[in-house]
N, C-alpha and C positions, 0 to 999 in steps of 0.2 A: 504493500500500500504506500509505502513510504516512497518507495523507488518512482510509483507514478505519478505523486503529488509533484516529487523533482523534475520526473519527464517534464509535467505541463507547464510549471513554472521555467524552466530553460528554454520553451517552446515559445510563451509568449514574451519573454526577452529576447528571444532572438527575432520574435516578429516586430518587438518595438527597435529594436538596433538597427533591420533593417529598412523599417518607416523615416527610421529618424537620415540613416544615411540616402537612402530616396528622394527624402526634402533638401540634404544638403545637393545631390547634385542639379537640383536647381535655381541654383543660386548663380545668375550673371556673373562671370569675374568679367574683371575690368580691362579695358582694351584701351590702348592707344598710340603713336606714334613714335616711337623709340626716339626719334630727334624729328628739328623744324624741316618744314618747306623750304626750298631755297631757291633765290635766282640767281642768273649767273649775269646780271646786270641790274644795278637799283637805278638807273637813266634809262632812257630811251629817246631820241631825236631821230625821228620819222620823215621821210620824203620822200615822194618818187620813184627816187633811186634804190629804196629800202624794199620796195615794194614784195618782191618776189625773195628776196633772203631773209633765213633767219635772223629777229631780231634779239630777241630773249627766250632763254631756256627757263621752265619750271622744275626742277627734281624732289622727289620726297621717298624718304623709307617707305617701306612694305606695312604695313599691318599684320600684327598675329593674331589672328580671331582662335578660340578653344576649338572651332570646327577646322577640318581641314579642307577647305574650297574655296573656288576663288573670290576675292575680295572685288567691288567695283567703288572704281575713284570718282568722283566728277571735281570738276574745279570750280570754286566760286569766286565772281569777280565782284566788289562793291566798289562805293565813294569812300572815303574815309568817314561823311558826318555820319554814314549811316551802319557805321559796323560798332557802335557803343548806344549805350540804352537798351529797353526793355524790347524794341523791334530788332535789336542789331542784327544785320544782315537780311533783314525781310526783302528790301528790293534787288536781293545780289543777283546778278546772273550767272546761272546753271551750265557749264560747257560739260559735256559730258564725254568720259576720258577711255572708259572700258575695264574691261578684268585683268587686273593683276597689271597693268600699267603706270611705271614708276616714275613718267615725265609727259610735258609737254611744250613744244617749242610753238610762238609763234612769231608768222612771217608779215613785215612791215604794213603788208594790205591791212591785213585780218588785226593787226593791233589798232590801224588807226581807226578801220571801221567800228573795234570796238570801244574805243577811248571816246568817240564822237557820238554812237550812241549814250554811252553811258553820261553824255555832259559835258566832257571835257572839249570846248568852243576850239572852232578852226582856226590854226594856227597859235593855239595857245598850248601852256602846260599845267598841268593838274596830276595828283596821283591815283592812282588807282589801288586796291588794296586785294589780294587775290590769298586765298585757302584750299586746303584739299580735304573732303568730304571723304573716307574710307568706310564701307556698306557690306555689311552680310548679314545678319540675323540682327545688329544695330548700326549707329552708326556712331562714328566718332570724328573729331575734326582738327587739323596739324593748325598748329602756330599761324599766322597771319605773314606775310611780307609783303612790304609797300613798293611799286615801282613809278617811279615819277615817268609821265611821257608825255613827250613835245609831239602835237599834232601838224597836220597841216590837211589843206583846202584839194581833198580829190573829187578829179572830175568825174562826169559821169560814166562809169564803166559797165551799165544794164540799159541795153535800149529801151527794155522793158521792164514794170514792174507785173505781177499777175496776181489777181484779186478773189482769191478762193471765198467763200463764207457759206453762213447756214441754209443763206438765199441758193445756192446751186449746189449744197450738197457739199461741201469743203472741199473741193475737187479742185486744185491749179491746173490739172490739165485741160480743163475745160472751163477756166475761170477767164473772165474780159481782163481786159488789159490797162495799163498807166501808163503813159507816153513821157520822155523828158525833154521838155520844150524847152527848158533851161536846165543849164549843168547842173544835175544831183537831185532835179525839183521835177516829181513827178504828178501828172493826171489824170484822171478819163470817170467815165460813170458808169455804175453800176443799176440796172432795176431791182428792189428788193419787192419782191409781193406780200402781200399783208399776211400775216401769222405765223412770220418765222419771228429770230430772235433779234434778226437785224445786226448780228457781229459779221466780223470778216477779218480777215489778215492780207498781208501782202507778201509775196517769195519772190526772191531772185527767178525763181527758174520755175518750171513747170512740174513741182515736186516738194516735197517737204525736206526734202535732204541738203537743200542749199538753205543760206540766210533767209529767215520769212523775221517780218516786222509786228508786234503785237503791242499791249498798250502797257505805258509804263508810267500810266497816270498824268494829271496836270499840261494834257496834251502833249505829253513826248511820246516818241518810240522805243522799244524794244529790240533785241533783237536777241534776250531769252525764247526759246523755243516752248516754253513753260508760260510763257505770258500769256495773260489773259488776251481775249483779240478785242479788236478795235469796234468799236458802237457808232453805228448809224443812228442818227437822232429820231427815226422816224422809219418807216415804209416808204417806198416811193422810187423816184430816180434819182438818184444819191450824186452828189460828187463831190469825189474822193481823192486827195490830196497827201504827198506824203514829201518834207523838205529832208534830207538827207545833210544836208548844210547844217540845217540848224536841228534837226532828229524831232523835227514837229509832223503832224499831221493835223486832217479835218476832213469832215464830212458836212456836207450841206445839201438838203432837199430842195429838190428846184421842181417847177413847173416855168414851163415856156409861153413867149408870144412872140408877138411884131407889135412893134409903133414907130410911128411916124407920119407923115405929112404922105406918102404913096396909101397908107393902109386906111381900112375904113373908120378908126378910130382918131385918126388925127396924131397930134402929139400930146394928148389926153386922156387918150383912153385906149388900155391895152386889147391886141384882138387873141386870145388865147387857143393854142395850140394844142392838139390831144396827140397821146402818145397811145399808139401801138404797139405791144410786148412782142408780138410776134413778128414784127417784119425790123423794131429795132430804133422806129424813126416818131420824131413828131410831125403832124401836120395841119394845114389848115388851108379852106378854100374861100376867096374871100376877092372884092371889087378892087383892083390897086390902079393909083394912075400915073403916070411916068413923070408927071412934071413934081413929084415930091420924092420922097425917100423913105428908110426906113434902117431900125435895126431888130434883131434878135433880143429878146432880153429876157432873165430867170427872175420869178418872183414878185413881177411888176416893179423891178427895184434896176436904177443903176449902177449894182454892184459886179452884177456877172451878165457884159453883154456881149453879143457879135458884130462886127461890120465885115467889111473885105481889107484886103493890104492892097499896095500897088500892081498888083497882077489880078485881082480878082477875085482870090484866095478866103473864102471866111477867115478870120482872125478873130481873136478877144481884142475889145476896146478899152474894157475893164473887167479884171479880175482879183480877187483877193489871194492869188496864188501868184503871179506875173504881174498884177500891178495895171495900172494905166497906160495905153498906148493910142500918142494921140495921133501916129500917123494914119492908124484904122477910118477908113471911110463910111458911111452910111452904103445902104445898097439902093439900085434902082431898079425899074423893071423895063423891059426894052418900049413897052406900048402901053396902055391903058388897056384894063378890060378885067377878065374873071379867071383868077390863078390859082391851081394847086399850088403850095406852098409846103417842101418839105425839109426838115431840119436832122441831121444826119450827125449825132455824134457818139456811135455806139465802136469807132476806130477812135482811139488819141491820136493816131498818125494820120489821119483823113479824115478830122472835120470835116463833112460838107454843106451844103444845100442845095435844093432846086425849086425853079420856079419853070410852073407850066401852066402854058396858056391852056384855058376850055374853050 
């Protein structure tokens, strides 16, 4: 009797020894980076010339996680004001490095592009403050290091920007286009149909793998891949604006007309134009007579209008993206009489219009 009492007691000590060891092995141990981050340059002076060469190397130890598999890095870039306080680091941007990846170099494009997103003005200097993120079952993060860098004013190197959103599905292969009428400062419009969300992004390329631009609050851009995208204020025919210069963008819903002294409203009263989703264009049929003129204009407002240049060419007379141009002429019509009237700006690179007689 004796002997079983013992069995049982040894029995349930060893089921408590082995509960208690159970809960010890899950306990976190602590992980982290054996030594800092390091750059192999705390300067940087950008131009040109730097474009295509490595400018700065990033290096950091390995990570030893308790598991044995592979570790993933990403790298985060901030401001300086914004890596202390209780948000520190919330607006950083996320590069993302891969598994088991112990550096990363970048080359004079891809630093200036990123320094000018992130604030630092053309042709100026500012620091930037960059980290490295180490990720498996948690995450832990190396030491900070600052690299001062000297920007400068690049041109426009994307003839095109492409405008994917919720409106067509987040698709850049088949999203409309941004034209650069001016170095770095791009355009064009988009239709959003009613009961989407109304976001969108803009990408270098016809794909998510190159640079896309997202919203990085207070009207700037992005160009975390993480960003939130960018808000249309409304449904409608949007136009969508993004300054690489200065890493601004905008959107603004427009509704078209004609006024002038040819149309039948005079210079008084706007004659409004409908738009067609499906063929792309606005239009409007209406009595015009030749001995006056007219222009294009969004909103009944002289903020965003059309005339022609000295060849004939529609142009902007005024825009809040390009500004005022007073060479821009009013338009005429060849005769008096009764004209389809269509407005064509679903190309940034072929603006057009036509007028036809009935």
């Amino acid at each position: 009797m004796k002997n079983s009492i013992y069995l049982i007691i040894m029995l349930f000590a060893g089921l408590f020894q082995s509960c208690k060891k159970e809960k010890e092995l899950t306990v976190l141990k602590a992980v982290s980076f054996s030594s800092s981050l390091t750059a192999n340059k705390s300067a940087v002076v950008l131009s040109p010339a730097t474009d295509t060469s490595a400018v700065v190397t990033f290096s950091w130890p390995g990570v030893s996680f308790p598991i044995k598999a592979s570790v993933t890095y990403t790298l985060e870039i901030d401001v300086p004001a914004d890596t202390v306080g209780a948000a520190a680091w919330g607006n950083a941007t996320s590069v993302a490095i891969g598994n088991d990846v112990l550096s990363k170099s970048y080359k004079g494009k891809d630093l200036n592009d990123l320094a000018l997103s992130m604030g630092i003005g053309s042709g100026t200097t500012g620091n930037l403050v960059f980290r490295v993120k180490a990720y498996q079952d948690r995450a832990t993060y190396s030491k900070a290091v600052s690299v001062k860098v000297t920007t400068y004013l690049a041109q426009a190197v994307y003839p095109h920007l492409y405008i994917p959103g919720d409106y067509q599905g987040w698709s850049p292969a088949t999203a409309p286009t941004a034209a650069a009428l001016q170095p770095k400062i791009y355009e064009g419009y988009i239709y959003i149909p009613a009961g989407v969300t109304n976001y969108f992004k803009m990408t270098t390329a016809r794909d998510w793998n190159h640079i896309n631009y997202g919203d990085a609050g207070a009207g700037k851009i992005s160009v975390d891949g993480n960003a939130a995208g960018l808000l249309a204020p409304e449904a409608g025919y949007v136009q969508v604006s993004v300054n690489l210069n200065t890493n601004t963008w905008s959107a603004i819903k427009t509704t078209w007309s004609i006024l002038g002294d040819a149309s039948p409203g005079g210079w008084s009263t706007d004659t409004q134009l409908t738009y067609n989703p499906a063929t792309q264009v606005w239009t409007v049929t209406a009595d015009m007579v030749s001995t006056g003129s007219f222009k294009f204009r969004a909103n009944n407002a002289w903020n965003i209008d059309f005339g022609v240049d000295a060849n004939g060419k529609i142009a902007y007379a005024d825009s809040p993206v390009y500004g005022y141009n007073a060479a821009v002429n009013n338009i005429t019509v060849p005769s008096s009489g009764n004209y389809t009237i269509t407005l064509d700006l679903h190309d940034p690179s072929n603006y057009n219009y036509k007028l036809k007689k009935n």
